[in-house]
C-alpha positions as CSV (number, residue, x, y, z in Angstrom):
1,X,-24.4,25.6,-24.6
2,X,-20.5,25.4,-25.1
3,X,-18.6,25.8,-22.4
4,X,-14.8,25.8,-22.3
5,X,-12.2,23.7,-21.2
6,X,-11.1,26.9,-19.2
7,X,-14.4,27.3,-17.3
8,X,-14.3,23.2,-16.0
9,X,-10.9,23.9,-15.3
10,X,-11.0,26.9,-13.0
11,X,-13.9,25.0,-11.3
12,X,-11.9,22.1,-10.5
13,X,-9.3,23.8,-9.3
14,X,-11.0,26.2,-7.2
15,X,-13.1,23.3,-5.8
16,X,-9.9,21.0,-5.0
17,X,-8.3,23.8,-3.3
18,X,-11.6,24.3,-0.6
19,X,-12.1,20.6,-0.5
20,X,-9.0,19.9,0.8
21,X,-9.2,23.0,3.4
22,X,-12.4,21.9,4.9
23,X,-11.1,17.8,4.9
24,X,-9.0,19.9,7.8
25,X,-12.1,19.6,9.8
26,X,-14.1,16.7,10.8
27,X,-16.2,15.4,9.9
28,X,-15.0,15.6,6.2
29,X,-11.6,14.4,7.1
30,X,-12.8,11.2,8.5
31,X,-15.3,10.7,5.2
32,X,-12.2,11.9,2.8
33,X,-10.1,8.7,4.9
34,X,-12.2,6.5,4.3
35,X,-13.0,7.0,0.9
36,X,-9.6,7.2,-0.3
37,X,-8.8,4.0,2.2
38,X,-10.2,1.5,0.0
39,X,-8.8,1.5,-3.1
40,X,-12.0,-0.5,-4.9
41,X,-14.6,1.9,-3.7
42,X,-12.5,5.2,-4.8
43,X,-12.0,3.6,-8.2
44,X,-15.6,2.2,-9.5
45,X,-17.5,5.2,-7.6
46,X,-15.6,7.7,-9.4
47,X,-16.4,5.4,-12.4
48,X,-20.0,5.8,-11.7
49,X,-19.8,9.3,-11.0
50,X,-18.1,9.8,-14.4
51,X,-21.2,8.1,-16.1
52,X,-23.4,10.3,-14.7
53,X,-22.2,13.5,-14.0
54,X,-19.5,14.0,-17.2
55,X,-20.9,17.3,-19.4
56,X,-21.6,16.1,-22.1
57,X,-24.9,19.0,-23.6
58,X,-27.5,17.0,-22.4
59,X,-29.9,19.5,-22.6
60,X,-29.2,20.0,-26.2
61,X,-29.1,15.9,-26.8
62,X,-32.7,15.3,-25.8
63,X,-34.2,11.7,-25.4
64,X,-35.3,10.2,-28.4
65,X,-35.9,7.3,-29.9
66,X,-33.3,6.8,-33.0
67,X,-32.3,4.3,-35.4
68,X,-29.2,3.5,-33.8
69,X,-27.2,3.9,-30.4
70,X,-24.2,5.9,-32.0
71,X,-20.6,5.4,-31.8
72,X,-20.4,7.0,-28.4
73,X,-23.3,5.3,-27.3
74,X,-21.3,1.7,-28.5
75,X,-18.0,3.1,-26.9
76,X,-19.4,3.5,-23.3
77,X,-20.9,-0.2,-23.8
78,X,-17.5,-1.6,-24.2
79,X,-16.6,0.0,-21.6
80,X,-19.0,-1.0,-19.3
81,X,-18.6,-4.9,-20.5
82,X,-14.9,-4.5,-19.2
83,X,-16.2,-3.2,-16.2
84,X,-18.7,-6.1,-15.9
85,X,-16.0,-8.6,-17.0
86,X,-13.8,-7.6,-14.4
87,X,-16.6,-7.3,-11.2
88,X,-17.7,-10.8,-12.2
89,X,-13.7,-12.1,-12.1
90,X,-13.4,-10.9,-9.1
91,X,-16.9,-11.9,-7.6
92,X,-15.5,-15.8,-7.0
93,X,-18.3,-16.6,-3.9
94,X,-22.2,-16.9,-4.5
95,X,-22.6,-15.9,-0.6
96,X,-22.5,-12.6,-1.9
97,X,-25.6,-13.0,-3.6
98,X,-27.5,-15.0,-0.7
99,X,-26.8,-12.5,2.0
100,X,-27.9,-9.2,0.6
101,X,-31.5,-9.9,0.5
102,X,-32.5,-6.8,0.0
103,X,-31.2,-6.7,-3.6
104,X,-32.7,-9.8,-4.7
105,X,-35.9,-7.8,-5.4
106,X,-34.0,-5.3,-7.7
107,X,-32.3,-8.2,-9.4
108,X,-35.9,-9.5,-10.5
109,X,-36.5,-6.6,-12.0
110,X,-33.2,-6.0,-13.9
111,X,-34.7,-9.1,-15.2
112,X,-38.0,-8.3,-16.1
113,X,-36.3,-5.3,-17.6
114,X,-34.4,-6.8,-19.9
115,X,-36.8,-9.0,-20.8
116,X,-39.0,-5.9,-21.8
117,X,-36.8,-5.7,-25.0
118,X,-39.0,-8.3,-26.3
119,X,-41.7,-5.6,-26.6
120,X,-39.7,-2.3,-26.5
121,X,-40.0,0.2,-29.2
122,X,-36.2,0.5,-29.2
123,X,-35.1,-2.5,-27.6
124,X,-31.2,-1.7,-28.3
125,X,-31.5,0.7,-25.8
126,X,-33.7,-1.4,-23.0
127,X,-31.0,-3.7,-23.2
128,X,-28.4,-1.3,-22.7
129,X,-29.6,0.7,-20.1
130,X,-31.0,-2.7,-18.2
131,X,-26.8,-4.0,-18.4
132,X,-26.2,-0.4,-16.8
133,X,-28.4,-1.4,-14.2
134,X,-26.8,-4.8,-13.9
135,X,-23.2,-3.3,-13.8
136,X,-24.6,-0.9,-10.5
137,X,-25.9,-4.3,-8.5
138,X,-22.4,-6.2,-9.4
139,X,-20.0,-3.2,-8.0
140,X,-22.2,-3.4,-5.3
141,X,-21.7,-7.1,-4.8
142,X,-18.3,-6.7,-5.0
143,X,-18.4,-4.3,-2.1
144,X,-20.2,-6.6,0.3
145,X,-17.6,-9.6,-0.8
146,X,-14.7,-7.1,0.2
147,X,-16.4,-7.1,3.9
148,X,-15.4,-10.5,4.1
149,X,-11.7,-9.2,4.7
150,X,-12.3,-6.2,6.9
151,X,-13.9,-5.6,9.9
152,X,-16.7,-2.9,9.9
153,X,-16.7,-2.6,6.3
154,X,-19.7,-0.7,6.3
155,X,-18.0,2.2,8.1
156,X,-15.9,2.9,4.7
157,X,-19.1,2.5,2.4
158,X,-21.3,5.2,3.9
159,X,-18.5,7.6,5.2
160,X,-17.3,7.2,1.2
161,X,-20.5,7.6,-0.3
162,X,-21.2,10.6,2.3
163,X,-17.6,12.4,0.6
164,X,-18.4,11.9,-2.7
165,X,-22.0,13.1,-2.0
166,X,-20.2,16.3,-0.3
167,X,-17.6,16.8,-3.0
168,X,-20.5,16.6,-5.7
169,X,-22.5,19.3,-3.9
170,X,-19.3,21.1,-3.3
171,X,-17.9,21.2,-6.9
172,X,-21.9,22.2,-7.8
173,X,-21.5,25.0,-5.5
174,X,-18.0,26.4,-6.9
175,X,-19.6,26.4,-10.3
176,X,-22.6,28.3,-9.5
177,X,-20.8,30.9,-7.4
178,X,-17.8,31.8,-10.2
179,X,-20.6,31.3,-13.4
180,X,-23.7,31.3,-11.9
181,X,-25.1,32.3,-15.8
182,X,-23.5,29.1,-17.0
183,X,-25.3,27.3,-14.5
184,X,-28.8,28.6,-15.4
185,X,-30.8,25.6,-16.1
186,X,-32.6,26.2,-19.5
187,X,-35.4,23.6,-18.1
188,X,-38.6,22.2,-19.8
189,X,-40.5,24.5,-21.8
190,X,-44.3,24.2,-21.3
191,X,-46.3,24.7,-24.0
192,X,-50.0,26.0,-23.3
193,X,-52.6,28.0,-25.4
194,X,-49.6,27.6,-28.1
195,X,-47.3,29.4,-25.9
196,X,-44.1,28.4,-24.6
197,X,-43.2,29.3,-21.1
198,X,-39.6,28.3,-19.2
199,X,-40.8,26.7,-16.3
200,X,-37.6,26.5,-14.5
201,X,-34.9,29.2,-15.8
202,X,-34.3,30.2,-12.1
203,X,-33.0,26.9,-11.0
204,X,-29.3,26.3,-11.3
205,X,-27.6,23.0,-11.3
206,X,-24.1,21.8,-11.2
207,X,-21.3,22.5,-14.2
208,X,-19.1,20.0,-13.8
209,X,-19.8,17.7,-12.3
210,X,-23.1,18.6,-14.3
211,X,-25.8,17.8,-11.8
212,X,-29.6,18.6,-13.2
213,X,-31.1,21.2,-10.5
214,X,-33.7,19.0,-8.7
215,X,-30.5,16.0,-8.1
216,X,-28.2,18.8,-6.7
217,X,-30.8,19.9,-4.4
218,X,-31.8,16.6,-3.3
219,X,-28.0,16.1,-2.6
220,X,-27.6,19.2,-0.9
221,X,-30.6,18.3,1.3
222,X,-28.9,15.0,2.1
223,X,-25.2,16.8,3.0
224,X,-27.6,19.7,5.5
225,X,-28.9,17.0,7.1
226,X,-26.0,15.0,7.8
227,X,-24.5,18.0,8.7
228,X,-27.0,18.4,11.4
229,X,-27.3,15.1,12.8
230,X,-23.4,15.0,13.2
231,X,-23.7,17.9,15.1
232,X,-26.2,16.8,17.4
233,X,-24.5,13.3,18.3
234,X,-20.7,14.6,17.6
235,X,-20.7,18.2,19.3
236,X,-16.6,18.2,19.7
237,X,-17.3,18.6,15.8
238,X,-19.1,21.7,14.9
239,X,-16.6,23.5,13.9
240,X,-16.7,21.3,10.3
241,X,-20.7,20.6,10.8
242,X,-21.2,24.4,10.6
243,X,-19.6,24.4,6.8
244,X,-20.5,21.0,6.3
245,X,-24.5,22.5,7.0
246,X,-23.6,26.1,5.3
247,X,-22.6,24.2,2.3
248,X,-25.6,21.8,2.2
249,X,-28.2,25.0,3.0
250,X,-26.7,27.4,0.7
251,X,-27.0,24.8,-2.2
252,X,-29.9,24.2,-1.6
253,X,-31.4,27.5,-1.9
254,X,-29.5,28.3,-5.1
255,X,-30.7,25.3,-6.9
256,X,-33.7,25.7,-6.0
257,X,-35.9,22.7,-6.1
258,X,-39.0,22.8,-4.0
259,X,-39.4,19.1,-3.8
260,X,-36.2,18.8,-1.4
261,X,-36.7,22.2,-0.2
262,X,-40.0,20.8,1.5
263,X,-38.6,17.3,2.4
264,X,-35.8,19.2,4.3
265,X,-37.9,21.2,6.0
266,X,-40.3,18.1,6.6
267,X,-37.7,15.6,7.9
268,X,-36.2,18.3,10.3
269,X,-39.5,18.7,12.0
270,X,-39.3,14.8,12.4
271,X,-35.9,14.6,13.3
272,X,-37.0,17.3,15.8
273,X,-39.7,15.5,17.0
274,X,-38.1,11.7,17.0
275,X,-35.3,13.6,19.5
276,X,-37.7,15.6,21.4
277,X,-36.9,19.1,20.9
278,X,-40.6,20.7,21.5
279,X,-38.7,23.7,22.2
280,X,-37.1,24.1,18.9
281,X,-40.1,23.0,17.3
282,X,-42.2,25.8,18.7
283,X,-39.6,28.4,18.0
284,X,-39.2,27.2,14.8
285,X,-42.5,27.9,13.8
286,X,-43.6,30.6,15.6
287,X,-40.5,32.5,13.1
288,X,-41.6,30.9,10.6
289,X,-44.9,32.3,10.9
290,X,-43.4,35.7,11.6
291,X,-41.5,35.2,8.8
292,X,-43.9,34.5,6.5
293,X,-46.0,37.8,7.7
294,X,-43.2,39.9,7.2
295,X,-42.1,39.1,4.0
296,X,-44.8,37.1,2.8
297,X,-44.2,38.7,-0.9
298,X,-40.6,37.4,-1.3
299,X,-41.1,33.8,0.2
300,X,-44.2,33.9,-2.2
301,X,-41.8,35.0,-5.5
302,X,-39.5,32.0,-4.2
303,X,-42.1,29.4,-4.2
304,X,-43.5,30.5,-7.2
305,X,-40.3,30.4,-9.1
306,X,-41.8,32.7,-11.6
307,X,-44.4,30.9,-12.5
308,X,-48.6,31.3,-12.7
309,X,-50.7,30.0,-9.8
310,X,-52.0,27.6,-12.4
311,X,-48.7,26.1,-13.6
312,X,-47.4,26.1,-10.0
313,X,-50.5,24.1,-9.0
314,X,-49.8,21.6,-11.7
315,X,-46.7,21.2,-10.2
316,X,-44.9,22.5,-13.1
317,X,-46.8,20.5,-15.6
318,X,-46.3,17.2,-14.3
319,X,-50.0,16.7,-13.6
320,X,-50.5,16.9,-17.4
321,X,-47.8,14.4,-18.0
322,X,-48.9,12.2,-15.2
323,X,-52.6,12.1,-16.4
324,X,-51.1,11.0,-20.1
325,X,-48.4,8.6,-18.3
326,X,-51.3,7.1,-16.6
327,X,-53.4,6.4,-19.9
328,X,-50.9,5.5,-21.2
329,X,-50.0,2.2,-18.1
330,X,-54.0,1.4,-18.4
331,X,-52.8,0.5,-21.7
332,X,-50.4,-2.2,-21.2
333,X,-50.8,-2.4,-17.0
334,X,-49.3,-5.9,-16.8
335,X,-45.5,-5.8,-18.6
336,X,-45.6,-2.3,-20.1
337,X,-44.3,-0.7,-22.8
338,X,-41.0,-1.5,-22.7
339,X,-38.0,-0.5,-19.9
340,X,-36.1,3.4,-20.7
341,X,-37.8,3.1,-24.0
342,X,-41.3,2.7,-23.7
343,X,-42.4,5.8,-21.8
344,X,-40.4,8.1,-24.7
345,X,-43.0,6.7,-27.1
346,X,-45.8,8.7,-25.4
347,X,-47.0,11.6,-27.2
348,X,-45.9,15.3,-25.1
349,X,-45.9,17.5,-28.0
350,X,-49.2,19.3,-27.3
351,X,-47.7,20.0,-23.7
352,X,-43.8,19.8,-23.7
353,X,-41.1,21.0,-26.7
354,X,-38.9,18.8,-24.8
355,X,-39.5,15.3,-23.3
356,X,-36.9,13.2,-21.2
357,X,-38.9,11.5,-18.7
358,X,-42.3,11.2,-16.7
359,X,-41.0,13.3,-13.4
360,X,-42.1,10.1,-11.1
361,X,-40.0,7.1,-10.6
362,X,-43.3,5.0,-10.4
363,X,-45.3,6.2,-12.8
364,X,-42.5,5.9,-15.2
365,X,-41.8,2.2,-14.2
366,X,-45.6,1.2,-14.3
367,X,-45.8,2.7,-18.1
368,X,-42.5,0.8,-18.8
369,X,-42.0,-2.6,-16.9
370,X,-46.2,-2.3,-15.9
371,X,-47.5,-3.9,-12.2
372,X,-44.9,-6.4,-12.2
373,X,-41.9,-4.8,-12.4
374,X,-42.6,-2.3,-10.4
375,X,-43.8,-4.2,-7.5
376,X,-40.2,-5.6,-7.1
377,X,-38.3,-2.4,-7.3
378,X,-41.0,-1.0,-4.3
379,X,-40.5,-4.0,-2.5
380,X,-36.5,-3.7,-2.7
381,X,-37.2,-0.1,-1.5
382,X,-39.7,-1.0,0.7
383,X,-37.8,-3.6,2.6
384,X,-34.7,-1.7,2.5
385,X,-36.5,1.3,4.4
386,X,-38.6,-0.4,6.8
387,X,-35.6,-2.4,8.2
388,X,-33.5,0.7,8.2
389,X,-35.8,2.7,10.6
390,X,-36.8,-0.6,12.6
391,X,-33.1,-0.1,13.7
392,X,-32.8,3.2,13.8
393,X,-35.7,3.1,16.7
394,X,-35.0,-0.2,18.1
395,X,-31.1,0.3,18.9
396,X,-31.5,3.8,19.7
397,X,-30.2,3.0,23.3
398,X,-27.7,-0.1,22.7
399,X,-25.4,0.9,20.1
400,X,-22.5,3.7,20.2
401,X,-22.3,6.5,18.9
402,X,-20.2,5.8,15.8
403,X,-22.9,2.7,14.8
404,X,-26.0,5.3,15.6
405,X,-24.5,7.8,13.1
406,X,-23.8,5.6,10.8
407,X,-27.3,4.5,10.9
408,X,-28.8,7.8,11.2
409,X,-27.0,8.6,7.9
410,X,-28.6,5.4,5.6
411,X,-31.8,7.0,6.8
412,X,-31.0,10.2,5.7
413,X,-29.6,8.8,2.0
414,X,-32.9,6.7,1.8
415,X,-36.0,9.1,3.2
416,X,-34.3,11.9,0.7
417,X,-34.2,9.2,-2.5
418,X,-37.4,7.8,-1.6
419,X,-39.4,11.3,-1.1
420,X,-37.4,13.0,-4.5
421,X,-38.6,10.1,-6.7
422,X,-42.0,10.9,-6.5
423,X,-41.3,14.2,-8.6
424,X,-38.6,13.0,-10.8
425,X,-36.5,9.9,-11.9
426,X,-34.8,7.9,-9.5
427,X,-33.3,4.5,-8.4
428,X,-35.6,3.1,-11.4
429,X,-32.5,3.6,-13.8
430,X,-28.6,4.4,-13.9
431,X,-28.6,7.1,-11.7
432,X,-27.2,8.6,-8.5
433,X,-30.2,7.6,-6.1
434,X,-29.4,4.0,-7.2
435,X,-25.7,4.0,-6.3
436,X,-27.2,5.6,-3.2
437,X,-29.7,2.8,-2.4
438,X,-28.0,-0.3,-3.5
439,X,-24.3,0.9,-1.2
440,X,-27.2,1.5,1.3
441,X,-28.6,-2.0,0.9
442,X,-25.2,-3.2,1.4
443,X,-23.9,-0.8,4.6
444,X,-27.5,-2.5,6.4
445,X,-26.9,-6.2,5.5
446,X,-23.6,-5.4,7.1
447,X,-24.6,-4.0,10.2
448,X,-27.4,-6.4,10.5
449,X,-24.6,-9.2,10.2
450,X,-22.1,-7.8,12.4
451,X,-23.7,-6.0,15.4
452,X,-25.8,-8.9,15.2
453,X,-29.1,-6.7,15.3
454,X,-32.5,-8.2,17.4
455,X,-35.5,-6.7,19.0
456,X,-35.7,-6.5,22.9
457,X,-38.9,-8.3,24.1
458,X,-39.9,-5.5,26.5
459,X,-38.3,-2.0,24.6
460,X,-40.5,1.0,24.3
């Protein structure tokens, strides 16, 4: 699909204009200061964001293994090399790399990634995408070294990340609105009794910044929630919560994913019940449930999506590209098949016209790094996870308010990452949920070092 310089234009413009009205209100306005307050943050995470999100047809380039990269392909290395060169100018201590423990796990298996290329059926490629990977962690490093000359660092790197999370959502949200038939997904065509059926042509995902429709809902999850758990601490806010929440909700409904549609509904219960609203709780479900009488047809047609019982119960045909992913990792179950590339030589074609990837972060990195490499990437997640909510609980009474939010907002970033990447691709490659985990990683080594975190002996 071509789209004109015209359309992305309007869209940025329209988008810059409401983003700078609602950084008015906090708390935008204190996430838009202190993203543009460090001038190394603004620059490489629009860099990353640029990566990622640029349009560049991507549903018309599917994966595939070919007999070269391409000039693009070639241009965007270089570029990243200058990127690298200049992160690892600038990275002059090796504390940087002792202190963020977390991150040591996803460094092993950057490594046993690229050492996949030994065995990868395009290993051009696996070494490629495994530098991509490498470039993430060093930015990331670099953030963590800049701490060492500031004071509550970590306050910049998750309100920053928590803006550029907003403003990705928001720009999404502008496009859909003024071309909602632009932003159409075309989705993955499943293919059964020799008959192809468009499994997702109601879900709509981001122009530019071109956002696939299960990431922008996953994102828009993330923004309702914070919007939420701002208001609940930060009540003298609520004016900017309300569109902060409005713009998180309404996204999400529009893209319509159901995997983040059900962990938002799922992690407000808990929030719910970690702050011990029964109340809410009860009344939440008692109109749900009168809800769900009263127009049991339409909430059905949603959650459906157009689809048969039987594809929906497949989960839109993952099942059937799980159950050959999973033949696939018996296979080779120790090293795999080879990182990015390996899982692209399966063979989809009696289920799928298109094939990208295996919709599960680790199935996907069992078939292509096997056991080994992805027990360290669950261990860095692991880790990083456990530690976050062992604070979260523990220091629920000792902290202020400002530390608590903060806190409360890694959790956020990290329950929504972890629960989407069992349906989809995640912080396995160069994506948004790594950025997300790895400035995570950093923000907790941070407040672990500063506020000097411990357990009371006798806390309940």
């Amino acid at each position: 699909m071509n789209i004109s310089a015209f359309v992305y234009f309007n869209i940025v413009i329209i988008g810059s204009i409401i983003l700078f009205v609602l950084s008015r209100f906090k708390p935008v306005s204190i996430w838009k200061q202190a993203f543009f307050s460090d001038k190394l943050f603004l620059i490489t995470s629009l860099i990353i964001c640029c990566m990622l999100f640029w349009p560049n047809n991507y549903r018309e380039s599917a994966f595939s293994i070919e007999s070269s990269l391409g000039a693009n392909r070639y241009i965007r290395i270089i570029a990243y090399l200058l990127i690298f060169a200049y992160c690892s100018f600038k990275l002059h201590t090796k504390h940087s790399f002792i202190r963020m423990s977390y991150v040591k796990w996803y460094i092993i298996y950057i490594i046993v990634c690229f050492l996949s290329a030994f065995y990868s059926p395009f290993p051009e490629e696996t070494l490629w995408k495994s530098f991509e990977l490498l470039l993430c962690v060093t930015l990331v490093f670099l953030y963590f070294q800049s701490s060492r000359h500031e004071k509550d660092y970590y306050y910049k790197l998750v309100h920053g990340l928590t803006f550029i999370i907003f403003a990705l959502v928001l720009f999404s949200l502008v496009g859909i609105l003024i071309y909602p038939e632009l932003s159409r997904d075309v989705g993955t065509v499943f293919i059964r009794e020799n008959t192809m059926v468009d499994i997702t042509s109601i879900s709509m995902g981001g122009i530019i910044p071109q956002i696939h429709p299960n990431t922008l809902s996953q994102l828009s999850g993330i923004i309702f929630f914070i919007g939420i758990t701002t208001f609940y601490y930060e009540k003298r806010h609520k004016n900017g919560c309300f569109f902060v929440i409005l713009v998180g909700l309404l996204t999400l409904l529009i893209a319509h994913s159901r995997t983040s549609i059900i962990a938002t509904i799922i992690f407000f219960l808990l929030y719910l019940v970690f702050n011990n609203k029964w109340r809410s709780i009860v009344t939440i479900v008692i109109t749900g449930i009168i809800a769900f009488v009263l127009y049991s047809d339409f909430i059905l047609a949603f959650i459906l999506r157009g689809q048969d019982k039987n594809l929906f119960l497949s989960m839109s045909g993952r099942s059937n590209i799980w159950s050959i992913a999973y033949n696939a990792f018996i296979e080779d179950p120790l090293l795999g098949k080879g990182f990015y590339s390996g899982h692209k030589s399966l063979d989809m074609s009696k289920i799928l016209s298109v094939f990208s990837n295996i919709d599960n972060t680790y199935l996907e990195s069992l078939v292509n790094v096997g056991v080994i490499g992805t027990f360290f990437l669950i261990t860095f997640a692991f880790t990083l996870v456990f530690d976050s909510f062992k604070m979260l609980i523990v220091q629920r009474r000792i902290w202020s308010t400002d530390d608590y939010i903060i806190l409360s907002y890694l959790c956020i970033f990290e329950s929504f990452v972890i629960f989407r990447s069992f349906a989809g691709p995640s912080y396995q490659i160069m994506h948004i949920n790594l950025f997300i985990m790895l400035v995570s990683a950093a923000a907790i080594t941070l407040l672990k070092r500063e506020k000097k975190f411990y357990k009371l002996p006798n806390y309940q």
